[in-house]
Steps between C-alpha positions, in 0.01 A plus 500: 500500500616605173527841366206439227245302820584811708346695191259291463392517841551873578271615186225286520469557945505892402264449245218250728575737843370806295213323377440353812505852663299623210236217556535545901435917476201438271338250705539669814363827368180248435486348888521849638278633234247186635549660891411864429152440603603326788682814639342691777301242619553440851890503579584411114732782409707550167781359698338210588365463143880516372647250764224275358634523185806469579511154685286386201797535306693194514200289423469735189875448355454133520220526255672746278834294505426310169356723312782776607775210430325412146512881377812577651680216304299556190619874545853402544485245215361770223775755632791191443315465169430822373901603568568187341711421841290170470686390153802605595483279848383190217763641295766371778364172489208536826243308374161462628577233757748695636265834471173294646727368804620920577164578500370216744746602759432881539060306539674309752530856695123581438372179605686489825395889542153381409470241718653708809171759427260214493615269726691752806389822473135519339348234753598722782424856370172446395300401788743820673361709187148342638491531813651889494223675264235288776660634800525879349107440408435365869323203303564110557550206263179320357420254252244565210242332660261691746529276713861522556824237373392133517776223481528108619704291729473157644448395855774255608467350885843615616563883351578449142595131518359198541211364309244769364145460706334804334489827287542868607368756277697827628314826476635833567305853420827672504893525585640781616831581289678383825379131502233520730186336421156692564127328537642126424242170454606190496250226341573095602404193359569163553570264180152472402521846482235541830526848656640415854694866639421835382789701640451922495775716642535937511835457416795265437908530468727231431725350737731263303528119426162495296341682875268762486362706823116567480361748685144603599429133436140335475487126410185345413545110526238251303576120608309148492641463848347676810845444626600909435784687688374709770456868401836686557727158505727474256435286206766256318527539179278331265301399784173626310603250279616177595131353686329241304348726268108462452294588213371767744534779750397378837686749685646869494695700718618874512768621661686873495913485565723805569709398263579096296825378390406338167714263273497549103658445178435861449767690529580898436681448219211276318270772615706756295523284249133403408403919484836533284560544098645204401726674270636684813551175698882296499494149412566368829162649588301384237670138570362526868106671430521239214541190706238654764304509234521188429488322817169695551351362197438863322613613146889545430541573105498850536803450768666250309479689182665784699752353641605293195539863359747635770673207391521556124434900450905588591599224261312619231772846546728261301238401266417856370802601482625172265194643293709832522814405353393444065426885548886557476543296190160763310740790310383831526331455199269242681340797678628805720596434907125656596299272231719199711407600806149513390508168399641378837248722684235287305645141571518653876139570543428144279702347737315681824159382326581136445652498814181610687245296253709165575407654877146460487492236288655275792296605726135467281645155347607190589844542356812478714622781670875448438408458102289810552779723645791369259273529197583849361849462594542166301333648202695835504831238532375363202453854318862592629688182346299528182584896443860380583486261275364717221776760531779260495369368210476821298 
């Protein structure tokens, strides 16, 4: 590393980490602002309020890192300009290649720093954040509906393989912030979509290998076939399924189980998952709840759109900070360090607005999600070359 990238490098880090911190502090103060009136209720104490914060951190500096790594460079650029350190570095024959390809390795740092936030550490402090503020309150996990979090899996006739012979739709009033399920139904039909099982259960924890353990089980059986298991045998699965289906119910039987080992799709982590921000979520697990998704037939451009976005959002570090650089070649005359600033706090928030607009336009249109995520980054690419253009012309 030469002596002028270690320069480089050092000034513009110090400059992003203090807006970072800056950014960090001031959004913080919000989020435990936001829990104040959460304090006192049940066990939710101020310390439990501040832990809160606290794990919702690193999901915070991966939203700030752009926007901190766009001022902080324009900040650095207007101080190389306004000490004319700038001309004297063109003076000794750096030109804006050279200045352009300094710059793109310090964003290296911030996307990899970025992407370690959103990817590593976010994913995993969140639902912790989540599941500590429920515990203090003594409350459990719930879905907006009333009726508690609905999702949808197929019925395959050996576990989760084999050929699919039905639909589950998987409802659960609440989860405990430890995983276990409370007041579960479970709604079959065949491929005509024919009621044939209604499935409740008191409670429910998962086992492993796609296996949860019902307990308190009562299993209500509707079949063409008077050929129904004896109450209290045990039933293979997708039994309930597999007669020669009628067009209707000749025969239904009821029978209450201890407890029912039951094979699903649905897993824990797609369970955390479907009650989580996307924004919060890595891109491994918008991959996998995408594909469920899909499998299941239900709408994925939200996910897609999302995880497109993990994708893209680090990269576009690098892009706002190219639109950085032409600040170093604007004299003092051009405008004072704090008018500079101004102007990148501006093309920050543009940025944060296109951003989120291209968001919900994915989603509400028919337009692709990968064009949808990469769209304000392409256009602020195009923004960057032609202010770099414009400077090295004049």
């Amino acid at each position: 590393m030469t002596i002028l990238q270690r320069y480089f490098a050092v000034s513009i880090i110090q400059a992003v980490s203090f807006v970072a911190v800056a950014f960090l502090g001031l959004i913080s103060f919000m989020d435990l602002s936001g829990e104040l009136p959460s304090v006192g209720k049940g066990g939710y104490d101020f310390q439990n309020a501040l832990m809160y914060v606290l794990l919702q951190m690193p999901g915070n500096v991966y939203q700030v890192m752009p926007v901190a790594a766009l001022i902080g460079t324009i900040y650095t650029m207007a101080q190389f300009a306004s000490s004319s350190e700038f001309t004297i570095m063109r003076a000794s024959s750096m030109s804006t290649r050279t200045a352009a390809a300094m710059v793109f390795k310090v964003g290296i740092l911030f996307v990899l720093v970025a992407f370690v936030f959103g990817e590593l550490i976010t994913p995993r402090t969140a639902p912790l954040a989540e599941r500590v503020r429920l515990a203090a309150k003594g409350s459990t996990l719930s879905a907006e509906f009333r009726s508690g979090m609905w999702t949808k899996d197929s019925i395959h006739t050996e576990g989760v393989k084999g050929p699919v012979i039905g639909t589950r739709f998987f409802n659960v009033r609440q989860i405990r912030p430890d995983g276990q399920l409370v007041d579960v139904r479970l709604y079959e039909f065949d491929p005509n979509m024919r009621m044939r099982a209604l499935i409740t259960a008191t409670g429910g924890r998962y086992q492993g290998n796609n296996t949860w353990r019902l307990t308190g089980v009562s299993e209500t059986l509707f079949s063409n076939s008077r050929e129904l298991p004896a109450p209290g045998t045990p039933r293979p699965e997708g039994q309930s399924l597999q007669a020669a289906f009628g067009q209707e119910t000749l025969a239904v039987s009821t029978r209450k189980l201890e407890s029912l080992e039951l094979a699903s799709e649905i897993t824990p982590k797609i369970l955390s998952v479907s009650r989580s921000d996307p924004e919060r979520m890595s891109a491994n697990e918008l991959a996998v709840y995408t594909r469920h998704l899909a499998e299941n037939r239900q709408e994925t451009d939200r996910f897609k759109v999302a995880f497109w976005k993990k994708i893209i959002d680090p990269l576009s570090i690098l892009v706002l900070m190219a639109l950085a650089l032409p600040f170093a070649y604007l004299h003092t005359r051009s405008g004072g360090v704090s008018l500079k600033i101004f102007v990148g706090i501006m093309i920050g928030v543009s940025f944060l607005l296109l951003n989120a607009l291209f968001s919900h336009l994915g989603v509400l249109t028919a337009l692709p999600a990968f064009f949808t995520a990469a769209a304000p980054s392409i256009l602020f690419s195009l923004l960057a070359i032609g202010a770099l253009w414009w400077v090295e012309r004049h």
